[in-house]
C-alpha positions in Angstrom: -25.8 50.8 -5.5 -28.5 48.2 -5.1 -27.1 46.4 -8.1 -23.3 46.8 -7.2 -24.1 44.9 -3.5 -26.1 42.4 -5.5 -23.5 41.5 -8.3 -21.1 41.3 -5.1 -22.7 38.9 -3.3 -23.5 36.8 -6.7 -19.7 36.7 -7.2 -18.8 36.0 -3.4 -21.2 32.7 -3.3 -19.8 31.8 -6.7 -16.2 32.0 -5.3 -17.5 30.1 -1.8 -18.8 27.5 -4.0 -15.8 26.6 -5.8 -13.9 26.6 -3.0 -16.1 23.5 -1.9 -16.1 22.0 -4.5 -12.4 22.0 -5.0 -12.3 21.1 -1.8 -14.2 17.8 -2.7 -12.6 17.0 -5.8 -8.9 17.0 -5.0 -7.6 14.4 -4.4 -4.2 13.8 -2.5 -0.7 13.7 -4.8 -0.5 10.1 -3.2 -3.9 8.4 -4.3 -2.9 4.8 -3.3 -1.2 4.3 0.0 -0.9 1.3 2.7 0.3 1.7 5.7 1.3 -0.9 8.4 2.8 -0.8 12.4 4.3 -2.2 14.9 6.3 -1.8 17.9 5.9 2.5 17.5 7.3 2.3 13.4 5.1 3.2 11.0 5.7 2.6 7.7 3.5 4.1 4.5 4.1 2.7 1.2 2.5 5.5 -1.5 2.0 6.4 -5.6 0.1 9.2 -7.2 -2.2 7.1 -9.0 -3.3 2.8 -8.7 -3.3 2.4 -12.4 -0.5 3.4 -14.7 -0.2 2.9 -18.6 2.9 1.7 -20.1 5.4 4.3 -20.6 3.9 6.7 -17.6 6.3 7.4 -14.3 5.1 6.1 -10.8 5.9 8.7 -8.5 6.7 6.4 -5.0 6.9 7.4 -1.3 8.1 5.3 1.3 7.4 7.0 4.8 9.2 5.2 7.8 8.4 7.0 11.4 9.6 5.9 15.3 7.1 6.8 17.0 9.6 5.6 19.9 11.5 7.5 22.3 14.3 5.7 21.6 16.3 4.0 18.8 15.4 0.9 16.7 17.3 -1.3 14.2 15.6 -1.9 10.8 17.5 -5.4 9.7 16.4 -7.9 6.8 15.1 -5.0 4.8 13.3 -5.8 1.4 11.9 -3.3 -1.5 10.7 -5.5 -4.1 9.1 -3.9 -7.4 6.8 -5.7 -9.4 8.1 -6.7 -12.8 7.2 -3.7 -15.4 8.5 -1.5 -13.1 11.7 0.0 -12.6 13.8 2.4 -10.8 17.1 3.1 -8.5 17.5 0.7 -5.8 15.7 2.2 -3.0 17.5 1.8 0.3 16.1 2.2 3.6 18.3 3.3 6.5 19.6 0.8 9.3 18.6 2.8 12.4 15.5 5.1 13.3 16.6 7.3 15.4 13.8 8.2 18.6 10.9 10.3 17.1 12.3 10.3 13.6 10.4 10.7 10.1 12.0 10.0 7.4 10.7 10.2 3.4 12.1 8.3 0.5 11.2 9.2 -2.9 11.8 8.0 -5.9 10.5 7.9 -9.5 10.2 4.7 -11.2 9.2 3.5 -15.0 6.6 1.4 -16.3 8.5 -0.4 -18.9 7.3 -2.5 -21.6 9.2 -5.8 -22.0 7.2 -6.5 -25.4 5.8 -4.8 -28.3 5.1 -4.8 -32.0 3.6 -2.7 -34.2 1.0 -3.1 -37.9 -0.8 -0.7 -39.8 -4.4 -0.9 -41.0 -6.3 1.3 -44.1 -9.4 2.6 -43.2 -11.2 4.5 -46.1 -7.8 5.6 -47.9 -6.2 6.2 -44.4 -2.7 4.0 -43.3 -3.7 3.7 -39.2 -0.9 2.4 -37.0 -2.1 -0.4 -34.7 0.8 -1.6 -31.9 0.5 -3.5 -28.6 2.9 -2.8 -25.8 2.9 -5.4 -22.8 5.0 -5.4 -19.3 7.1 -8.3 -18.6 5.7 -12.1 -18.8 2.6 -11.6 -20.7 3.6 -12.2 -24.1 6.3 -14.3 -25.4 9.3 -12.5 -27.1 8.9 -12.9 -31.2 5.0 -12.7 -31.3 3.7 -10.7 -34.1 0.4 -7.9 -33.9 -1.9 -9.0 -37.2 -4.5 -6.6 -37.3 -7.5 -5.7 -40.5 -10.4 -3.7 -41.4 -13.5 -5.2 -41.4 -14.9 -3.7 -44.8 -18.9 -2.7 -45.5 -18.6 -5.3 -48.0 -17.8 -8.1 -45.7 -20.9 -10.2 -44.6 -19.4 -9.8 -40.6 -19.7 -5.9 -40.9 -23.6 -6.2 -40.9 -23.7 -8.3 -38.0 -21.3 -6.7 -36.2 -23.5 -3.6 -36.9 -26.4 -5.2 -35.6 -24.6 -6.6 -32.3 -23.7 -3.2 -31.5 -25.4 -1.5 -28.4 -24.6 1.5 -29.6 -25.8 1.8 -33.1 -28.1 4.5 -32.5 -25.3 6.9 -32.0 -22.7 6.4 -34.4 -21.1 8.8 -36.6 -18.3 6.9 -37.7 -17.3 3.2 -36.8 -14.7 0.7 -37.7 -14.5 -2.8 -36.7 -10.9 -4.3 -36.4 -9.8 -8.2 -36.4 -7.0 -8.2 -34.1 -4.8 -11.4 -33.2 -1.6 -12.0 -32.1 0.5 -15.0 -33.1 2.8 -16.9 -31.4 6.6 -17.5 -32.8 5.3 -21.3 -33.7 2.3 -19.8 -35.7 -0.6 -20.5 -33.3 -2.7 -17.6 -32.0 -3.5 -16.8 -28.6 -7.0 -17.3 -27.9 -6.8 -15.4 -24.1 -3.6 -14.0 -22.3 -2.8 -14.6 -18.4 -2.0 -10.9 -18.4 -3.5 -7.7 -20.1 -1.5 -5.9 -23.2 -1.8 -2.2 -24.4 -3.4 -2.0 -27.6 -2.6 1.5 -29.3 -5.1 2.4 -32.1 -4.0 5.5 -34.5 -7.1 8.1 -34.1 -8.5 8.9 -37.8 -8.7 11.8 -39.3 -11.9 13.9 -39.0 -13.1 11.6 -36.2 -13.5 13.1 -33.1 -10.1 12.3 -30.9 -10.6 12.3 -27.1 -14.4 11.0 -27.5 -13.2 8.0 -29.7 -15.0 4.8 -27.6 -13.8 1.2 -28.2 -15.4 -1.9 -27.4 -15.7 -5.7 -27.8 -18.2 -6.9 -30.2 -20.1 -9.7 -28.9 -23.9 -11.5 -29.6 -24.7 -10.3 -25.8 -23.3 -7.0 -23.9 -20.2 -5.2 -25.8 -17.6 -4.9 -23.4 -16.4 -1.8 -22.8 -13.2 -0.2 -22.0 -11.6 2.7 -20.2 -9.7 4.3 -23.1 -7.1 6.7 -22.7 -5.4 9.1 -25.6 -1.8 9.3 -26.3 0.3 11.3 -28.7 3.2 9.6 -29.4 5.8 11.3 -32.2 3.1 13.6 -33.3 0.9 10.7 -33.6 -2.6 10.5 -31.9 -3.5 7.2 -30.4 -6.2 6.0 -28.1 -5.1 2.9 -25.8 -7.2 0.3 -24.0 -5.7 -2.9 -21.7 -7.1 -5.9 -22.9 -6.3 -9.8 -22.8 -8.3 -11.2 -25.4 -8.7 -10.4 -29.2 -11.0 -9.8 -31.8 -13.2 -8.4 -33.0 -13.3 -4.7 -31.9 -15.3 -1.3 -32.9 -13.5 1.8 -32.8 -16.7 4.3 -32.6 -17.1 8.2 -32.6 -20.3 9.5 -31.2 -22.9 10.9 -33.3 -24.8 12.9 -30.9 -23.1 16.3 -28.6 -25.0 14.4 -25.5 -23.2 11.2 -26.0 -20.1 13.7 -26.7 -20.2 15.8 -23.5 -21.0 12.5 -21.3 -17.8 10.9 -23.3 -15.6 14.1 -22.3 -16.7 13.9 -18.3 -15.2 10.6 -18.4 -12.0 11.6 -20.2 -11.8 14.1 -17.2 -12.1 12.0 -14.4 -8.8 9.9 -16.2 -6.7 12.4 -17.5 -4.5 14.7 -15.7 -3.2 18.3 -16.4 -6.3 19.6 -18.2 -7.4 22.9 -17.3 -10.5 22.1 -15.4 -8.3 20.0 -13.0 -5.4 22.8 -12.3 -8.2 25.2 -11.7 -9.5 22.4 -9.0 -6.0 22.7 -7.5 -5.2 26.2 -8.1 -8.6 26.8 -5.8 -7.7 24.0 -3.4 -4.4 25.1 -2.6 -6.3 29.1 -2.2 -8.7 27.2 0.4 -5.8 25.8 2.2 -3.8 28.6 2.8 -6.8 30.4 4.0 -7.4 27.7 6.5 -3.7 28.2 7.6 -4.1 31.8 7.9 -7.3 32.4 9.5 -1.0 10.6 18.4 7.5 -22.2 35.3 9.8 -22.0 38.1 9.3 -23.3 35.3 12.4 -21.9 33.5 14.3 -25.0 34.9 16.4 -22.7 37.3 18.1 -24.9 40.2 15.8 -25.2 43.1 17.0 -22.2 45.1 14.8 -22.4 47.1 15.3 -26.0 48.3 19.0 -24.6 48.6 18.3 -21.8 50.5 15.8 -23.6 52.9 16.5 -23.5 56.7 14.8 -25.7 59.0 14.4 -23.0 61.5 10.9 -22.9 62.7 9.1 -19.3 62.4 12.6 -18.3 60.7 12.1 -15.4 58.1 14.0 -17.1 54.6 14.7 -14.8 52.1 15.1 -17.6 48.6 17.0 -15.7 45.7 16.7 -17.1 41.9 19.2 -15.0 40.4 19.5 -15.6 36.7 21.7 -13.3 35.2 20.6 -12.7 31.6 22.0 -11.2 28.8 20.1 -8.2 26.9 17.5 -9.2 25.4 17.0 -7.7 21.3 12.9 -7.6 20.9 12.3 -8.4 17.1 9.0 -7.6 14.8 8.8 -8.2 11.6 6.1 -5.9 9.1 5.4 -5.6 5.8 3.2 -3.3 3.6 2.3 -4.6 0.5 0.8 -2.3 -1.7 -1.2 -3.5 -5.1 -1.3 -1.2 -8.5 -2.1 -1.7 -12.2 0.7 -1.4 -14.4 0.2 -1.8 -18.5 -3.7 -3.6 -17.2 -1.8 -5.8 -14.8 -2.9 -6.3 -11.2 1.1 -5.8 -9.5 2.2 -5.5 -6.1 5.2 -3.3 -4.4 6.6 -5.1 -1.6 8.9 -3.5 1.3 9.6 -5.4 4.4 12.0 -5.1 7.1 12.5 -6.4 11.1 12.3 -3.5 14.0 14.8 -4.4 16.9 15.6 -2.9 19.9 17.6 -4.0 23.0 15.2 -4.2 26.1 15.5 -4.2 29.5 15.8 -8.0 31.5 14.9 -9.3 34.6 17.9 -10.1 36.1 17.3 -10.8 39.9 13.9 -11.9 41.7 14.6 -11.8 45.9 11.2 -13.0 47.9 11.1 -11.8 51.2 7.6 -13.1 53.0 5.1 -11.2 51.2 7.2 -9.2 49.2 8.7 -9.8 46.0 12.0 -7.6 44.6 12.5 -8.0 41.1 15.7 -6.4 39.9 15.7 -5.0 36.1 19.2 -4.4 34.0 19.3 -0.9 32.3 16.2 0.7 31.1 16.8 2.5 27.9 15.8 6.4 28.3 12.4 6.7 27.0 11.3 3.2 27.4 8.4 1.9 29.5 6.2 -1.4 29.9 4.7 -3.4 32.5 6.2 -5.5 34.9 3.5 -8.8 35.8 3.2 -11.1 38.5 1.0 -14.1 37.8 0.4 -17.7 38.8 1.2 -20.5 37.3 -2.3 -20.2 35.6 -1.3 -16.9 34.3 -3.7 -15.4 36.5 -2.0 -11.7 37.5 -1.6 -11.4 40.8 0.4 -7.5 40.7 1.5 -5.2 37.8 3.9 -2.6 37.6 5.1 0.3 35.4 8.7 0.1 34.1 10.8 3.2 32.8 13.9 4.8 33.4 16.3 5.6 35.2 14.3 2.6 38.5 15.5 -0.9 37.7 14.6 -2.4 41.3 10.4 -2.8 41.6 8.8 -4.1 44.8 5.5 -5.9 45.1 4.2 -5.9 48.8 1.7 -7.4 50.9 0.8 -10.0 49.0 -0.9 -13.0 49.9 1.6 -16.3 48.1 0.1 -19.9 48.3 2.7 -22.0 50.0 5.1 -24.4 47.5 3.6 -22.5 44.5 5.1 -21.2 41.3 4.8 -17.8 39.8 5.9 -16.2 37.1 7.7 -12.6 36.9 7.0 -11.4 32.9 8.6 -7.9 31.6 6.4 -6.9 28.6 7.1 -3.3 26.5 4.9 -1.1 25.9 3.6 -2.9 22.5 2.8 -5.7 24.5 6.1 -8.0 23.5 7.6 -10.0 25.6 11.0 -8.7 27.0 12.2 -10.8 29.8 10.3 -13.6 32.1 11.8 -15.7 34.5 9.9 -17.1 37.5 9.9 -18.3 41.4 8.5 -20.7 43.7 7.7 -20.6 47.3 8.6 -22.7 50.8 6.7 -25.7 51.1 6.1 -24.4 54.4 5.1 -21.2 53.8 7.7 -18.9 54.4 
């Protein structure tokens, strides 16, 4: 019995520990998002991953939410995909309603506007190399020359000997790989990265196949990934510069089990990784079980004056105005590797709404009246009185259904002009207009 409660608890901390651990190693669906605001819309731009091969799909999510009580306009709206990248137009919709969230997703293509193809013989074996590149790297008509480097050739000995790595090989080739333009020159370094696709040889290990640049100094190193393409098995590395190159398998099962941790941490669907989520997604349902007069206006008050000594003047500036549409523009950029290339999804749109307006300011002594027109349902900000200095003198909420707001016993300077601003909630300007008292006082 001893034993049974002891095996029990062995398994229950193993099962506990997992659970942690898949907890810490998944990742969201969406790995790279941005996300930007303003005036209460939110808008997320999202992938799965940052870096995508040729050939791969982006899943994309554009998330737009009004964290508004009331309805905006989305005008001048812009989803711009990088080149390499291509999909359905995406549309976004004209009007948010209040409180909405609203998802778009789509699926797009990393496309490869270039690529050409060579084969290599490596001991007896015919090896396809290609290179595959998005749009604007390479020019169209290029051509992939690619050869063995063969024991015989003096540069195989000192490529040997430049290699960091030579005290774990159990197979190696080097490669010379160029590509020539249509007019018969080479390119010596490209503004962009291509895909180079290297056919895996037979009887070398597949997924711990390492390739690197062979220099005098450090070899430069890539982040290799494996394909099979029409039965084929390839492994790919981005690159932007050519020749020369070792393809290497690892000699020692250390080297091998350190190469296949990083495979892991780039590949997806393996079974380590759908035990991660298959645990994950157990922890997370057990979790589920168990937010001046300045505006020009016509001296009314020199109108309205009356020479009445100790005679209460009321002075009106009554500017009717017209609704007034607050406007903010925002933009998420969000930046991703596609085919090695540094690329950059764009959407961008204007948030509008129609806001309340000043439309009458009435003084009377030390008050101040300042009619609003309608006050959308769900709307508030802050009405200001300041000085000309823009020093605030009294401040007021503003929401519906009251329109008419009333500043008392306050102490005005004689002749003086203030100013009467309506700001929303985001701290935009809706309306302003201003006033300025009796040279006497009144």
């Amino acid at each position: 019995m001893k034993k049974r409660r002891n095996f029990f608890k062995v398994c229950s901390s193993f099962m506990v520990t997992l659970l942690l651990a898949s907890s810490f190693s998944y990742q969201s669906v969406f790995a790279a998002t941005v996300t930007q605001s303003v005036s209460g819309v939110n808008v997320s731009v999202s992938t799965d991953k940052d870096s995508y091969e040729i050939g791969e799909a982006v899943k994309l999510e554009v998330n737009l939410e009004n964290t508004n009580n009331y309805n905006v306009g989305l005008n001048d709206v812009n989803v711009n995909l990088p080149e390499g990248l291509s999909s359905e137009p995406i549309v976004l919709p004209s009007t948010l309603e209040a409180n909405a969230n609203v998802t778009i997703e789509k699926e797009a293509t990393v496309d490869a506007s270039f690529e050409n193809w060579t084969s290599v013989n490596l001991n007896g074996q015919d090896l396809k190399v290609g290179i595959k590149a998005v749009q604007g790297i390479v020019e169209p008509g290029s051509q992939l020359e690619a050869t063995i480097v063969q024991e015989s050739d003096p540069n195989y000995a000192t490529y040997l000997e430049q290699t960091d790595a030579k005290d774990r090989i159990r197979h190696i080739a080097f490669l010379n790989l160029a590509l020539r333009k249509p007019d018969g020159s080479l390119y010596d370094q490209l503004d962009g990265s291509v895909t180079v696709y290297l056919q895996a040889p037979e009887g070398w290990g597949y997924e711990e196949l390492e390739v690197f640049f062979v220099s005098a100094g450090v070899d430069e190193q890539f982040e290799e990934n494996y394909k099979t393409i029409d039965g084929i098995k390839y492994v790919t590395f981005n690159t932007n510069h050519f020749s020369p190159y070792a393809l290497m398998d690892p000699l020692t099962q250390e080297d091998k089990q350190k190469a296949e941790s990083k495979v892991e941490s780039v590949k997806t669907g393996d079974i380590t990784g759908s035990l991660i989520l298959l645990l994950s997604m157990i922890l997370v349902i057990s979790f589920l079980l168990a937010f001046k007069f300045k505006n020009k206006a016509r001296k009314i008050l020199t109108i309205a004056l009356c020479f009445g000594i100790l005679t209460q003047i009321i002075y009106i500036n009554s500017n009717i105005a017209s609704a007034a549409e607050i406007k903010q523009e925002i933009t998420a950029n969000l930046n991703i590797v596609l085919g090695g290339n540094p690329s950059e999804i764009n959407v961008s749109f204007e948030v509008s709404y129609d806001a309340p307006t000043i439309e009458t300011i009435e003084v009377d002594g030390d008050r101040v009246s300042v009619t609003c027109s309608e006050i959308l349902n769900g709307w508030e900000g802050r009405l200001i009185l300041a000085d000309a200095s823009d020093i605030v003198i009294a401040e007021q909420s503003v929401s519906s259904p009251t329109t008419v707001y009333t500043f008392s016993e306050l102490n005005l300077d004689d002749d003086t002009t203030y100013n009467v601003t309506l700001y929303d909630s985001y701290g935009n300007i809706a309306s302003s207009d201003s006033f300025t008292t009796d040279m006497y006082g009144y």
